[in-house]
C-alpha positions as CSV (number, residue, x, y, z in Angstrom):
1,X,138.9,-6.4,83.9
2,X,136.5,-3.9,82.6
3,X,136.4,-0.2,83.1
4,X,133.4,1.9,82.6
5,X,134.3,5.4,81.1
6,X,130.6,6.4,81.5
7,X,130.1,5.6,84.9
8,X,130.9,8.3,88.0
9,X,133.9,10.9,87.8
10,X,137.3,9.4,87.6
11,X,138.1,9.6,91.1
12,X,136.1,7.1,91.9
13,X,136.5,5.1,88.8
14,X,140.2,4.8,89.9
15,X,138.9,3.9,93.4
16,X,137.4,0.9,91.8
17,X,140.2,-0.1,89.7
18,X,142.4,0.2,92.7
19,X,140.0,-2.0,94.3
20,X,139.4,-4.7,91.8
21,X,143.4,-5.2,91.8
22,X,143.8,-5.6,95.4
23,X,140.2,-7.9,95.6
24,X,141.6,-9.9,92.7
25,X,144.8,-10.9,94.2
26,X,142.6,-12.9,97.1
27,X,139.9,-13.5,95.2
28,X,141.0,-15.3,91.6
29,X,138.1,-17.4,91.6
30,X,135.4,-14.2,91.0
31,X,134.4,-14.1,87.6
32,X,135.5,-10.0,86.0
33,X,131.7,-9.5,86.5
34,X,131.1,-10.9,90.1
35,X,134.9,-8.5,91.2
36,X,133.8,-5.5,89.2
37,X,130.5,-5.4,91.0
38,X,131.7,-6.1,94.4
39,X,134.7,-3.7,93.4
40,X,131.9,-1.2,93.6
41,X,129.8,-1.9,96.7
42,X,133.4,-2.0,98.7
43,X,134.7,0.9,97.2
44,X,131.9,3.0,98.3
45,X,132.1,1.3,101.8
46,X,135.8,2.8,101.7
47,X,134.7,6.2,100.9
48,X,132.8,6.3,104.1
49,X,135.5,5.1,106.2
50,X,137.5,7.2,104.6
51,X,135.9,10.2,105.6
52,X,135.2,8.9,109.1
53,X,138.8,8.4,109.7
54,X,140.2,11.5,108.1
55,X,137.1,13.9,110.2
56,X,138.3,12.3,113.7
57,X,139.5,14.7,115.5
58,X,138.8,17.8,113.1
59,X,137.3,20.7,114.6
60,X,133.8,21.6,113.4
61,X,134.8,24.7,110.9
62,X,137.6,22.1,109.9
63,X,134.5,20.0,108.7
64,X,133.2,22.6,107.2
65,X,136.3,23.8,105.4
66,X,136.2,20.3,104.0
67,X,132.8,20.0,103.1
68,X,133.1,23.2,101.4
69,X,136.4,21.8,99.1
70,X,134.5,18.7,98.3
71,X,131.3,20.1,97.3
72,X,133.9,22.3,94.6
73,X,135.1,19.2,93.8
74,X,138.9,21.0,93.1
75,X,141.8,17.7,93.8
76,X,144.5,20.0,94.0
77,X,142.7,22.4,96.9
78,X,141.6,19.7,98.0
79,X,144.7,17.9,98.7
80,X,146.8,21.0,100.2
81,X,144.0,20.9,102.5
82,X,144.4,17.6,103.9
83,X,148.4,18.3,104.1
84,X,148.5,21.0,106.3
85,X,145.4,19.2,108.8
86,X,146.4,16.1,107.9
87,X,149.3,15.5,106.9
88,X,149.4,12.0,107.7
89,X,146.2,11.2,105.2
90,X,147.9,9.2,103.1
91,X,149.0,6.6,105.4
92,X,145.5,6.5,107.2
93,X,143.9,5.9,103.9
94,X,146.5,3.3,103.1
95,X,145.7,1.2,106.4
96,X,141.7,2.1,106.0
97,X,141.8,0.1,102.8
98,X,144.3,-2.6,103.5
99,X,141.6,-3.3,106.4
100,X,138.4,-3.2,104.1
101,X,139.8,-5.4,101.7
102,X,141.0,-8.1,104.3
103,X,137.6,-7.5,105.8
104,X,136.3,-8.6,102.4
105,X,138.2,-11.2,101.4
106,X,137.4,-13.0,105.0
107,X,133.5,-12.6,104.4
108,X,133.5,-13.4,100.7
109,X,135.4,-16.8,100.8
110,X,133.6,-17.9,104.9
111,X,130.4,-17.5,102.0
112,X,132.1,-19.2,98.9
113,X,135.6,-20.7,99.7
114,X,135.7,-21.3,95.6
115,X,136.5,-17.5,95.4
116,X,140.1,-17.9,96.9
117,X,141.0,-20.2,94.3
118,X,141.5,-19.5,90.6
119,X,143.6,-18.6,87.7
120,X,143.2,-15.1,86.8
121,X,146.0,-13.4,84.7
122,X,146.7,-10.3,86.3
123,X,148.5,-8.4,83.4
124,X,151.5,-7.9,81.2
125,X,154.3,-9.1,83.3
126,X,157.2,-7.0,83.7
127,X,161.1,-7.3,85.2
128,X,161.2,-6.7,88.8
129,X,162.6,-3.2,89.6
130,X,162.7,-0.6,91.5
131,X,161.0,1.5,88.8
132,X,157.9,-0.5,89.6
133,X,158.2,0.6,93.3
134,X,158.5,4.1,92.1
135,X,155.1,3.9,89.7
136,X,153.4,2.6,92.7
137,X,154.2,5.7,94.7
138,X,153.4,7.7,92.3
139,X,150.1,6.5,91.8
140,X,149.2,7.3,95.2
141,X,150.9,10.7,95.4
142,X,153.4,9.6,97.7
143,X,156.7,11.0,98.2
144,X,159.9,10.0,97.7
145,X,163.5,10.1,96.9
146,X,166.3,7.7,95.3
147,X,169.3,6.5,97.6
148,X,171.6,4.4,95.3
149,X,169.4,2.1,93.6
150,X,166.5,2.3,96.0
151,X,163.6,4.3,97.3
152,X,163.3,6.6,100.9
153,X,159.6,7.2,101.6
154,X,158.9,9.6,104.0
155,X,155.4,9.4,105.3
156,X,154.4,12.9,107.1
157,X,153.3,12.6,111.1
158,X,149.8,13.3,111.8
159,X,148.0,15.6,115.0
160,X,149.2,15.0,118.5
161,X,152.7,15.5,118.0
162,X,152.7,12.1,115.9
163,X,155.8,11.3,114.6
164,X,156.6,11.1,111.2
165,X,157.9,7.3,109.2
166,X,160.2,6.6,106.8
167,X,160.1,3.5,104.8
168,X,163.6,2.5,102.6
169,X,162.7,0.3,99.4
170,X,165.2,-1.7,97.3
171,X,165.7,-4.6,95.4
172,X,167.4,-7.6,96.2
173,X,168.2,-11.0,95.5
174,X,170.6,-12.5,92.9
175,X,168.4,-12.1,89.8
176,X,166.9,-9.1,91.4
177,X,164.0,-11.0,92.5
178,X,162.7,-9.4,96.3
179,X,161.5,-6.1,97.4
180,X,163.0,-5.2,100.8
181,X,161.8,-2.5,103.2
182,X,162.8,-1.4,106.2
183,X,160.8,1.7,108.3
184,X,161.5,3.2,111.5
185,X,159.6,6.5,113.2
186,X,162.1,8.8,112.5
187,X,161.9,10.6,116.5
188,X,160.9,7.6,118.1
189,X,164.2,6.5,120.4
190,X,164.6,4.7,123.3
191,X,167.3,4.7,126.2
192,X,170.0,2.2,125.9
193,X,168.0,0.8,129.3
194,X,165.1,-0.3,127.5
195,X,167.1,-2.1,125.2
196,X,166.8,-5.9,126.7
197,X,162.6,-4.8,127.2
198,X,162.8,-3.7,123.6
199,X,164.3,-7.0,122.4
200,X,161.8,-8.8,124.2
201,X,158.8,-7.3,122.6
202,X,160.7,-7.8,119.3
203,X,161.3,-11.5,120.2
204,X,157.2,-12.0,120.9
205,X,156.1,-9.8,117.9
206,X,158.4,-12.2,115.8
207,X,156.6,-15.2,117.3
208,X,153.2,-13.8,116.4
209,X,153.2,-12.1,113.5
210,X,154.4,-13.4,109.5
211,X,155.7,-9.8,108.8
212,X,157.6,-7.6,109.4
213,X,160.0,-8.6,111.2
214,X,161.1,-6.5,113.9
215,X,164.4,-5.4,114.9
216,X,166.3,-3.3,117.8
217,X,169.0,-1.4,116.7
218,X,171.6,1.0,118.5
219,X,173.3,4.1,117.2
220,X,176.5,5.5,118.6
221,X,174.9,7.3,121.3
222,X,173.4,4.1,122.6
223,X,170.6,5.0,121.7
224,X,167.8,1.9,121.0
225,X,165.0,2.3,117.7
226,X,162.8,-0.3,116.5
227,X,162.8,-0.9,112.7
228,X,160.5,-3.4,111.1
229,X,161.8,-5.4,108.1
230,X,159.9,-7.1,105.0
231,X,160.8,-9.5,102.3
232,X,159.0,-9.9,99.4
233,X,160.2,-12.4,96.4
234,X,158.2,-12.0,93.5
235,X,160.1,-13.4,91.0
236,X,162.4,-12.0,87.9
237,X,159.1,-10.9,86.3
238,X,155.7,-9.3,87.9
239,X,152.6,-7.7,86.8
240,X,152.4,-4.0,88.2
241,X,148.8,-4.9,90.2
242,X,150.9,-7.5,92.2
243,X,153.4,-4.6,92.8
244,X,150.5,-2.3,94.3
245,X,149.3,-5.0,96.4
246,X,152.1,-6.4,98.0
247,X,153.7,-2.9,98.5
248,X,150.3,-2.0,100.2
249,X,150.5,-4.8,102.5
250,X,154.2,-4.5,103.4
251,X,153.7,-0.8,104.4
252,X,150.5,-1.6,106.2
253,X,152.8,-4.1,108.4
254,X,155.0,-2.3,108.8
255,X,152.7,1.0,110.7
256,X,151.4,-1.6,112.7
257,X,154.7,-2.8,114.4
258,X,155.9,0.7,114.9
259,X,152.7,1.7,116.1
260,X,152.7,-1.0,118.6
261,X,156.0,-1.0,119.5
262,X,155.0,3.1,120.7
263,X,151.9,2.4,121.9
264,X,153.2,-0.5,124.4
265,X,156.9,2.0,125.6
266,X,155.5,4.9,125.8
267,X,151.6,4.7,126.0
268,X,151.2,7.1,123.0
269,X,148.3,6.4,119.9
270,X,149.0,6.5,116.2
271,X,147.5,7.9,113.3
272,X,148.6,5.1,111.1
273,X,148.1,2.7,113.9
274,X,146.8,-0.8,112.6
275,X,146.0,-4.7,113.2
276,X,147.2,-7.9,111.8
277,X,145.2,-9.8,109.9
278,X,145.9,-13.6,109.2
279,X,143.9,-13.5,105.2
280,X,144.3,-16.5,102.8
281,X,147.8,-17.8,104.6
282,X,149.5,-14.9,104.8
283,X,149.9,-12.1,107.5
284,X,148.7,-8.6,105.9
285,X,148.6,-5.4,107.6
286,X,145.8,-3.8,107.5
């Protein structure tokens, strides 16, 4: 797919290449001109929700603060910033995103159900490890540190006393084929009386939803935490786009059971709260 050098900065150059990945995935039946374009139009959509999600909330010299580091255009000011009033950005951006592009992907192929179908070749194909996870990551300027052969991801809590998530990522499968994560909010626990209640709403979410799964598990203390569990096989061999996508949509998934699962036992709202969204026969979070 083509990338312009000449055209805006290289933020939102990247935005667009980020966004032609994930549109390409659900949409292999757009030809590289028809994605780049509507790579475009979306990703300037998701600059707006962007800054409506991350100003919710702010007070108005916190706007103005903003304003002010944006109009400099400085990344790295910028991005201290948003970590100490709001520290759970990331994660809202993530979710803001994953929503757009399902968003997307329902309109374009209601319009033109050729889109969902194609043949596009992604990229070079690589081995599946956990290196791939890492680059991923990286690229988004995420956190993170390696327990034995896998990945903990900590993603920061947000205003309001929200708490904070951490995701664990490893490989699996014989030929080292699946990506599995497992997140839990790290100071979200529940009394060993809510545990039958607890495996109940796990039971229903299970019934509903594609991913994750969700589990109750008990500590020594008897104390009951919800974790939410997700499988992806890829295969031996994958192309680093269909990394970034899938991890996207596993994390995404993932925010959305934990914030339920705090939202319905204890009546509490989450920053990286998010919906399920049933998009070309699979269950993505968005």
């Amino acid at each position: 797919m083509p990338d312009d050098n000449n055209a805006t900065t290289t933020v939102d150059r990247g935005i667009r290449w980020d966004m032609e990945t994930q549109l390409a995935a659900s949409l292999p039946g757009l030809s590289d001109t028809d994605l780049t374009d509507l790579a475009a139009r979306v990703g300037e959509e998701l600059q707006v929700r962007v800054g409506t999600a991350l100003s919710s909330g702010l007070t108005s010299q916190q706007l103005d603060e903003f304003a002010q580091l944006l109009d400099r255009g400085d990344d790295c000011q910028r991005n201290d910033w948003l970590e100490t009033h709001r520290p759970a950005y990331r994660a809202a951006v993530a979710t803001v995103r994953a929503d757009l592009v399902a968003e997307v992907v329902r309109t374009v192929t209601a319009a033109n159900p050729a889109a969902a179908h194609g043949d596009r070749v992604f990229a070079r194909l690589l081995p599946t490890s956990i290196e791939l996870a890492e680059a991923h990551f990286d690229s988004h300027g995420l956190k993170y540190t390696r327990h034995d052969a896998g990945l903990r991801v900590l993603f920061a809590g947000g205003d309001d006393d929200e708490t904070a998530t951490v995701v664990w990522v490893d490989v699996a499968g014989r030929p080292g084929d699946t990506f599995t994560l497992t997140g839990a909010a790290l100071d979200v626990n529940f009394a060993h009386e809510d545990h039958d209640r607890l495996c109940a709403f796990a039971a229903d979410w299970n019934k509903r939803t594609w991913n994750p799964k969700a589990v109750v598990v008990t500590d020594d203390d008897g104390r009951c935490k919800v974790m939410g569990e997700v499988a992806l096989c890829i295969g031996p061999r994958v192309a680093r786009t269909q990394v970034d996508v899938a991890l996207s949509r596993a994390l995404g998934s993932i925010f959305a059971l934990l914030a339920e699962a705090r939202r319905t036992f204890t009546g509490a709202e989450s920053d990286t709260e998010s919906t399920l969204t049933d998009s070309g026969g699979s269950v993505v979070g968005v």
